[in-house]
mmCIF file as Biopython writes it, N, C-alpha, C and O atoms, coordinates in Angstrom:
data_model
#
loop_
_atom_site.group_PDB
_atom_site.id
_atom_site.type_symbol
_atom_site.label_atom_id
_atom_site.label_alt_id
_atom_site.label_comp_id
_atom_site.label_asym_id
_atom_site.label_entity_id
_atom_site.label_seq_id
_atom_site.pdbx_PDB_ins_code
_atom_site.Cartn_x
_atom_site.Cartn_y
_atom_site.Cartn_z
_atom_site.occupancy
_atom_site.B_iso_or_equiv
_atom_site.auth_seq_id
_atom_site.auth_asym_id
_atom_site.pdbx_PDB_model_num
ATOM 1   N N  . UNK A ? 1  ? 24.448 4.952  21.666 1.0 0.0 1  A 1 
ATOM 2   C CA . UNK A ? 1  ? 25.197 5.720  22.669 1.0 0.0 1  A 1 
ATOM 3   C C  . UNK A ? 1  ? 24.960 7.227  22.497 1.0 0.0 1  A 1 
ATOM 4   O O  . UNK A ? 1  ? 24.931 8.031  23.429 1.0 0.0 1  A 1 
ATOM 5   N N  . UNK A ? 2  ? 24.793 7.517  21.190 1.0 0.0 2  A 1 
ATOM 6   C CA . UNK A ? 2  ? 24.493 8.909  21.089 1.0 0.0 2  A 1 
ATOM 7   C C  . UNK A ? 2  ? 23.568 9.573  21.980 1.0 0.0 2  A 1 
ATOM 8   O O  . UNK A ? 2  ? 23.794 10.580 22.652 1.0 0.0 2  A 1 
ATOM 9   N N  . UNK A ? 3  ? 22.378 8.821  21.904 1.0 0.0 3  A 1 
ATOM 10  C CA . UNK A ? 3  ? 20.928 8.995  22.538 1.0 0.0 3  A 1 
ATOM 11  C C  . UNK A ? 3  ? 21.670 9.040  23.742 1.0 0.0 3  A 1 
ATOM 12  O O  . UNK A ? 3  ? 21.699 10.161 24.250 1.0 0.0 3  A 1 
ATOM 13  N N  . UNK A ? 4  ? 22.242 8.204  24.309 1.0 0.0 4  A 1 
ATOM 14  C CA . UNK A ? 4  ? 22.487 8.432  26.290 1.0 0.0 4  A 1 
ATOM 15  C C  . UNK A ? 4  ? 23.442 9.883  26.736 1.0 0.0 4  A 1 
ATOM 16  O O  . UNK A ? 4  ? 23.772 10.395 27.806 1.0 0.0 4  A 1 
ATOM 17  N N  . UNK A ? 5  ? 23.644 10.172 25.404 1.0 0.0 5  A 1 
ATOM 18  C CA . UNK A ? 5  ? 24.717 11.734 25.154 1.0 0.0 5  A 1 
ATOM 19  C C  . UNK A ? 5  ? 23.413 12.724 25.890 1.0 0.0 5  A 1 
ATOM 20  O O  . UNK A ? 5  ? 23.247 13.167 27.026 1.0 0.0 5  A 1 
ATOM 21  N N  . UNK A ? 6  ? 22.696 12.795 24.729 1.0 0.0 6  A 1 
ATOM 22  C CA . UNK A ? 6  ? 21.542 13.833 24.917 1.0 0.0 6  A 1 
ATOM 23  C C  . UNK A ? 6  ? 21.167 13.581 25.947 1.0 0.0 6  A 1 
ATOM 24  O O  . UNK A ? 6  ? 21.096 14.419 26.845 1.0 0.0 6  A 1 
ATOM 25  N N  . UNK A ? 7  ? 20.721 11.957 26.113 1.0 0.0 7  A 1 
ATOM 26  C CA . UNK A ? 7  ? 20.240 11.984 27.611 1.0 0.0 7  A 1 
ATOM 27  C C  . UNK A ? 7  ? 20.991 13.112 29.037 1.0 0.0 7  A 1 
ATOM 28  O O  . UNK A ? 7  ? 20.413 13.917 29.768 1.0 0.0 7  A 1 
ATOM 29  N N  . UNK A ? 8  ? 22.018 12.831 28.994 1.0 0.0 8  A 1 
ATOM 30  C CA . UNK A ? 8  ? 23.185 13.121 30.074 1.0 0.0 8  A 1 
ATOM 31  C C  . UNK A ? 8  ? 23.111 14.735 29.688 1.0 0.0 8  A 1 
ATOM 32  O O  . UNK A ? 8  ? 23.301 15.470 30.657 1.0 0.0 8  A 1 
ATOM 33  N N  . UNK A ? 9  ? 22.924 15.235 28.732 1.0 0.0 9  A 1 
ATOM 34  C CA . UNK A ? 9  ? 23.010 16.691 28.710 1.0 0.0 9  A 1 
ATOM 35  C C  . UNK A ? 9  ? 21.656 17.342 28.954 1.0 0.0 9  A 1 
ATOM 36  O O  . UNK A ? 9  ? 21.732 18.539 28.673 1.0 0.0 9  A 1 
ATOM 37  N N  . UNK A ? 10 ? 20.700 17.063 29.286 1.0 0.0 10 A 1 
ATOM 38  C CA . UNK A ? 10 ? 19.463 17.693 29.505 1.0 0.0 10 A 1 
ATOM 39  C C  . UNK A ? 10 ? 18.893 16.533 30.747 1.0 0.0 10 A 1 
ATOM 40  O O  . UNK A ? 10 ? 17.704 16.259 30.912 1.0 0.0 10 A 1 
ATOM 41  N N  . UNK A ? 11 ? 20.063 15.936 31.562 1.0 0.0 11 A 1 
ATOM 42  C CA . UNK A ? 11 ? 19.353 15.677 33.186 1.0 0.0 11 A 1 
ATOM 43  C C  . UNK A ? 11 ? 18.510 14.863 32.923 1.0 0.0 11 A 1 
ATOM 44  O O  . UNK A ? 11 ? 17.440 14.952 33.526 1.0 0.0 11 A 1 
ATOM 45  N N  . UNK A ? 12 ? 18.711 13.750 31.894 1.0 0.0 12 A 1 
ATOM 46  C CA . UNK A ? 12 ? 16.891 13.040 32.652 1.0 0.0 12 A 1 
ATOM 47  C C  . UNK A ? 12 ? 17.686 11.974 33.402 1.0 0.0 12 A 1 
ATOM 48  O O  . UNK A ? 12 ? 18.332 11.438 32.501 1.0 0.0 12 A 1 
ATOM 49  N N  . UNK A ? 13 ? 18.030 11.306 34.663 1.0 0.0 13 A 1 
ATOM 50  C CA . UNK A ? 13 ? 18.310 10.669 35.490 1.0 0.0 13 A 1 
ATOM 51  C C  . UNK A ? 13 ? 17.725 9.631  35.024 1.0 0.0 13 A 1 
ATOM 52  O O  . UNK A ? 13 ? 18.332 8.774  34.383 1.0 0.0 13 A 1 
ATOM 53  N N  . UNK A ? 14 ? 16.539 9.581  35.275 1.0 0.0 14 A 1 
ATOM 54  C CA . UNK A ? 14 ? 15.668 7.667  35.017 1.0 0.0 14 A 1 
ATOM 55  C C  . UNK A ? 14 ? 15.786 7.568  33.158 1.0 0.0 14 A 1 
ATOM 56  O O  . UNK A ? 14 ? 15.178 6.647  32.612 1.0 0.0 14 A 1 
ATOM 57  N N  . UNK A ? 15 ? 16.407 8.336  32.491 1.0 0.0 15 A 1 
ATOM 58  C CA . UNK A ? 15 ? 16.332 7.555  31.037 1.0 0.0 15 A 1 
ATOM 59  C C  . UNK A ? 15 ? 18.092 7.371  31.370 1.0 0.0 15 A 1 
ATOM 60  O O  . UNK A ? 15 ? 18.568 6.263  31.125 1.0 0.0 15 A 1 
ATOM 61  N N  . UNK A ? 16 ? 18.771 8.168  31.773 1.0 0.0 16 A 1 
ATOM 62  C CA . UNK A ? 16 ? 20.387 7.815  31.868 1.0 0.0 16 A 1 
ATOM 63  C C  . UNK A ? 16 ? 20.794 6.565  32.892 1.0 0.0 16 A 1 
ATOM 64  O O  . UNK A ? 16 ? 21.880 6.025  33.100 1.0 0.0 16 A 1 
ATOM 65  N N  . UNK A ? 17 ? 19.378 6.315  33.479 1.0 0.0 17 A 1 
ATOM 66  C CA . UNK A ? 17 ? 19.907 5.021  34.300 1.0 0.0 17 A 1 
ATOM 67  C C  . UNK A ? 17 ? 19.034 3.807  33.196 1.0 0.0 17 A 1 
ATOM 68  O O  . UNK A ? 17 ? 19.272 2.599  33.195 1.0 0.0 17 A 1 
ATOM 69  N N  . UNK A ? 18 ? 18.181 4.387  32.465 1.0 0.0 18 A 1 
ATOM 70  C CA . UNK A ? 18 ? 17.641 3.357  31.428 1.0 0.0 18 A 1 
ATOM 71  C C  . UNK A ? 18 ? 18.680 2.836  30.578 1.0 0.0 18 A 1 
ATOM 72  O O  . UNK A ? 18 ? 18.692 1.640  30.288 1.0 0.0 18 A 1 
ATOM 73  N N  . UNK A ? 19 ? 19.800 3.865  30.034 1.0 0.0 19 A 1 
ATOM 74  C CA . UNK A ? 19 ? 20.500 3.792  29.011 1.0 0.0 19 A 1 
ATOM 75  C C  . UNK A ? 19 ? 21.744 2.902  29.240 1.0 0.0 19 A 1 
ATOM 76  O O  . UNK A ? 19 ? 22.350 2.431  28.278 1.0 0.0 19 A 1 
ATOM 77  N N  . UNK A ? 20 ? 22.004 2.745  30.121 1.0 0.0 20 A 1 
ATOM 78  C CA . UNK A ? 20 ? 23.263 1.906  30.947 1.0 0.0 20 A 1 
ATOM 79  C C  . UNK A ? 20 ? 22.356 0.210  31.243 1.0 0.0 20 A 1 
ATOM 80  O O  . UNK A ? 20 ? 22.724 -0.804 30.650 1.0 0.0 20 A 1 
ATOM 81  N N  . UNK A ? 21 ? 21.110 0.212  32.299 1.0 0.0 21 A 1 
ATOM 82  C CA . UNK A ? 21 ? 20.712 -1.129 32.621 1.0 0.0 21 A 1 
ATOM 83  C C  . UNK A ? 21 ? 19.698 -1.731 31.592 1.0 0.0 21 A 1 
ATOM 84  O O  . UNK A ? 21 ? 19.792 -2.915 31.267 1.0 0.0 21 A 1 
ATOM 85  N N  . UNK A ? 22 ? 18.706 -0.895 31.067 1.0 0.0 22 A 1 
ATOM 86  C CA . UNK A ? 22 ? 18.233 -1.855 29.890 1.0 0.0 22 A 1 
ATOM 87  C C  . UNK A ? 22 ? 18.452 -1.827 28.418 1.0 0.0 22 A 1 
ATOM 88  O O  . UNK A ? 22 ? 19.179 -0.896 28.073 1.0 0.0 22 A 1 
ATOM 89  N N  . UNK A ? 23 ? 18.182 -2.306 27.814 1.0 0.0 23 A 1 
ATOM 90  C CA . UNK A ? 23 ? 18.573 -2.505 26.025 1.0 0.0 23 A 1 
ATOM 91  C C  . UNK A ? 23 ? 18.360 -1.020 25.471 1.0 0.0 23 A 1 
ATOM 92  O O  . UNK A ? 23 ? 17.758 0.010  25.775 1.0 0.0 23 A 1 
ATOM 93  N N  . UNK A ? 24 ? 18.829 -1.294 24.921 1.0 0.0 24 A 1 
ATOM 94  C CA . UNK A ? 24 ? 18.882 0.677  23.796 1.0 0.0 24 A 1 
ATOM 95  C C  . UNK A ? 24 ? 17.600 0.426  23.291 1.0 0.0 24 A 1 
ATOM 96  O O  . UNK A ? 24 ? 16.810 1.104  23.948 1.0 0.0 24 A 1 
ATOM 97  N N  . UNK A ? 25 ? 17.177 -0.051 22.666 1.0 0.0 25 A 1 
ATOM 98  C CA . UNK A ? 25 ? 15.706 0.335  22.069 1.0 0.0 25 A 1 
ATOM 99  C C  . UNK A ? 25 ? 14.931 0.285  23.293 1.0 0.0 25 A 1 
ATOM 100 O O  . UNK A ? 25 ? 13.886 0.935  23.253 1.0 0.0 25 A 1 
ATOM 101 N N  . UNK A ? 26 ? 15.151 -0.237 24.211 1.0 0.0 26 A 1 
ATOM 102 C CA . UNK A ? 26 ? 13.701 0.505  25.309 1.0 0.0 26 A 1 
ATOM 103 C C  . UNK A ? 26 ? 14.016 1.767  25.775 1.0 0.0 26 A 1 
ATOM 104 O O  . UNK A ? 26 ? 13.131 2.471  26.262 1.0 0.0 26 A 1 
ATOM 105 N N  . UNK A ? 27 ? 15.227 2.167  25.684 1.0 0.0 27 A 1 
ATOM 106 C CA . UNK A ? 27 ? 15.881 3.364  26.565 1.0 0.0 27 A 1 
ATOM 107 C C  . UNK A ? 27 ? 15.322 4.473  25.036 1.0 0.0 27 A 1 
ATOM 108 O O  . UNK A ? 27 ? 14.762 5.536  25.305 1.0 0.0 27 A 1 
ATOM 109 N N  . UNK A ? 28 ? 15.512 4.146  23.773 1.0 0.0 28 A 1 
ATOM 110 C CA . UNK A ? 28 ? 15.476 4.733  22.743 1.0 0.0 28 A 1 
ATOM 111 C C  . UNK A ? 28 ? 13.936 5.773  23.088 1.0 0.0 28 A 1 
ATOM 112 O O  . UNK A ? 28 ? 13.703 6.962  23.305 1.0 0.0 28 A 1 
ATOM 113 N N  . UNK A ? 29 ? 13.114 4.435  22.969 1.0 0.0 29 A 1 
ATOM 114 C CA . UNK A ? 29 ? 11.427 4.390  23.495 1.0 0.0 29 A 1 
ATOM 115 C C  . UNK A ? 29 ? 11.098 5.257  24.749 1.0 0.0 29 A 1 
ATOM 116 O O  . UNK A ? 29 ? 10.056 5.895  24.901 1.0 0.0 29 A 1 
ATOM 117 N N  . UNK A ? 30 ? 12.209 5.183  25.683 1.0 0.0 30 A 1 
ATOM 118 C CA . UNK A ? 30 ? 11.805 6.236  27.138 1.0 0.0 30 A 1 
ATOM 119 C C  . UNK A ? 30 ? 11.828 7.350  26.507 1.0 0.0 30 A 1 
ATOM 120 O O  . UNK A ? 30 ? 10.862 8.094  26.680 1.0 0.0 30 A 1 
ATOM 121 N N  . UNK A ? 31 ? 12.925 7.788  25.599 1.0 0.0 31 A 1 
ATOM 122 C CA . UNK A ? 31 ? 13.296 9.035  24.858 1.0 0.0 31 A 1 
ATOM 123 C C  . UNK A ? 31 ? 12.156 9.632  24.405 1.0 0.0 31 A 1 
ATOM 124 O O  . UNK A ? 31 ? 11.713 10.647 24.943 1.0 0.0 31 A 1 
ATOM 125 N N  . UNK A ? 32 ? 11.563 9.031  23.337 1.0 0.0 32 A 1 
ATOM 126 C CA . UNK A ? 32 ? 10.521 9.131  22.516 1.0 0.0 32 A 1 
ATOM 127 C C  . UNK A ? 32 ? 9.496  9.653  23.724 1.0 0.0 32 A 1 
ATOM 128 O O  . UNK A ? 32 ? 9.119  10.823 23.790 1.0 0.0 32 A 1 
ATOM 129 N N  . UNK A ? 33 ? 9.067  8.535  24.745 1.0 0.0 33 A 1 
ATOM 130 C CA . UNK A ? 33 ? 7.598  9.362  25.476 1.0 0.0 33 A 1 
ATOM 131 C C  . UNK A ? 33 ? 8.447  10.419 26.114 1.0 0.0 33 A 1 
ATOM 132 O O  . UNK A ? 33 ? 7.514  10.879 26.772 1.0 0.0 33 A 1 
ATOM 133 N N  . UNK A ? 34 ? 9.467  11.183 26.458 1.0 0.0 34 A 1 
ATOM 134 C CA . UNK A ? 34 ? 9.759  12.382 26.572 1.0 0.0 34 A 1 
ATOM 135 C C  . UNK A ? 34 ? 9.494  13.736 25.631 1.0 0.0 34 A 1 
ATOM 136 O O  . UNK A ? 34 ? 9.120  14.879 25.892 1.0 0.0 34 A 1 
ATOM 137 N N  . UNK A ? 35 ? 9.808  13.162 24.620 1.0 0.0 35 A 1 
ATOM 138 C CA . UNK A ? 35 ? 9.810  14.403 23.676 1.0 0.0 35 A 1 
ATOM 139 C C  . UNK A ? 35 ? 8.082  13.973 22.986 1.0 0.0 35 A 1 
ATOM 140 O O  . UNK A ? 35 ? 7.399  14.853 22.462 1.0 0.0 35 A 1 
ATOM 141 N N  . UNK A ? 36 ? 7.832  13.236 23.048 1.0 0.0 36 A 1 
ATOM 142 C CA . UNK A ? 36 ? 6.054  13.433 22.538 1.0 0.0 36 A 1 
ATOM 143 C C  . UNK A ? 36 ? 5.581  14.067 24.022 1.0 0.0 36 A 1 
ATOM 144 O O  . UNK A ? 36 ? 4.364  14.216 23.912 1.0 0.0 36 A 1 
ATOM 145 N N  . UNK A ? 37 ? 5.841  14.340 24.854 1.0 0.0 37 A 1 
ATOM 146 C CA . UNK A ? 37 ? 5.238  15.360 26.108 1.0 0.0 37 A 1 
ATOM 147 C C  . UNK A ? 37 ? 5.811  16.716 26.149 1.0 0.0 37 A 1 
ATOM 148 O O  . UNK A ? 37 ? 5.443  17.516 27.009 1.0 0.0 37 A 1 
#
């Protein structure tokens, strides 16, 4: 849940709708190819 924190505070829409409909480790993983770009 932490991770969908950060999510929600820096706007990423398609990982905050990741973080709610699919499993935390794939939403974890969207995270990740964000910040490696």
């Amino acid at each position: 849940m932490y991770n969908c924190v950060l999510t929600q505070l820096v706007q990423m829409c398609m990982c905050y709708y990741c973080c709610y409909i699919k499993p935390f480790s794939l939403h974890y993983n969207h995270l990740t190819v964000f910040a490696n770009k």
